[in-house]
C-alpha positions in Angstrom: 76.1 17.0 136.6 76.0 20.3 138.7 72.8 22.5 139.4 72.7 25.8 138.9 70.9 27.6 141.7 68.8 30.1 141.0 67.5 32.7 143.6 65.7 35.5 142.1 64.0 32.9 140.3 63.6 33.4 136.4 64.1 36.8 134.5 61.4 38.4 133.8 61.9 41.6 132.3 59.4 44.3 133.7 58.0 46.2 130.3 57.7 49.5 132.3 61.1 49.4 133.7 62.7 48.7 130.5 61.3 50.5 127.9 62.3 54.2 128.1 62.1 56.8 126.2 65.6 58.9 125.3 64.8 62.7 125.0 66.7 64.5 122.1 69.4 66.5 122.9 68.2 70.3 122.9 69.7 72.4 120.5 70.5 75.6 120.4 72.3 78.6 118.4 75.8 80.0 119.0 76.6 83.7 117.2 79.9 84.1 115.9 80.3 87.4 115.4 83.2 89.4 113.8 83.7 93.0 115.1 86.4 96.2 115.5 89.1 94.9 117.7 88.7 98.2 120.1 87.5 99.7 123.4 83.4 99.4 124.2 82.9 97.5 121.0 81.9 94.5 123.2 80.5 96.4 125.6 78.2 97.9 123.4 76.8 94.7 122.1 76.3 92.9 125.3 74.3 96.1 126.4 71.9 96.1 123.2 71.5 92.3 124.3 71.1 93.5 127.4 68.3 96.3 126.6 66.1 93.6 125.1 66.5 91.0 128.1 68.4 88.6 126.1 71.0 86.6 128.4 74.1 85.3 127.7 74.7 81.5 128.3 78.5 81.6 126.9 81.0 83.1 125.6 84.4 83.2 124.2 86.2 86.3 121.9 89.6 86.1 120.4 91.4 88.1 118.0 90.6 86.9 115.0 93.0 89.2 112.4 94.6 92.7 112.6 91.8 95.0 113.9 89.2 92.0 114.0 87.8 89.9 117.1 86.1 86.6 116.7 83.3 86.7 119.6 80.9 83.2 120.1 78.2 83.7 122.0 75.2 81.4 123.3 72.7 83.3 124.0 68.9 82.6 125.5 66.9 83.8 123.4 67.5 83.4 119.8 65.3 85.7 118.1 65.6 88.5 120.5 69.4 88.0 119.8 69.1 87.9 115.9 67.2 91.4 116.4 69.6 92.9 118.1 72.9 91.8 115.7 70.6 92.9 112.7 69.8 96.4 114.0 73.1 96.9 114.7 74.0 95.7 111.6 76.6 93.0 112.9 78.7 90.8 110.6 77.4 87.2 112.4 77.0 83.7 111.8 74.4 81.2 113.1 75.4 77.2 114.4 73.6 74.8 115.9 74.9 74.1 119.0 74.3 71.6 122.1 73.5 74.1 125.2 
């Protein structure tokens, strides 16, 4: 018969050590936005974002159709951002989104 040898001694688990709360994921919005395919259209938009202090966290525009781009953007602050797109009457969509 063989010993086992044992030199931490026995497991205890330490309650403070192992419990742990998990924090939720934050969760933010991403604006697709469908605009003219055309000189300053962008340009125009991140300015009125701009204006109003609202940063932007990403980005990413592609032509979307004939004439059309597809912009997404991530942007800081959400109702700022929905102020802006509404005032400038902007064809957008809202997602949730992981930041």
């Amino acid at each position: 018969m063989r010993e086992s040898l044992d030199l931490a001694g026995p497991l205890e688990l330490i309650p403070e050590v192992h419990r742990k709360d998990v924090s939720t994921m934050p969760i933010g919005k991403e604006f697709t936005i469908r605009q003219e395919d055309k000189p300053g259209t962008l340009g125009k938009l991140c300015q009125a974002l701009a204006d109003q202090n609202v940063n932007i966290l990403a980005f990413q525009s592609f032509p979307s159709e004939k004439g059309k781009s597809s912009i997404h953007l991530v942007l800081d602050n959400h109702t700022a951002a929905k102020a802006v797109l509404d005032q400038h009457r902007a064809d957008y969509t809202e997602t949730e989104v992981a930041p």
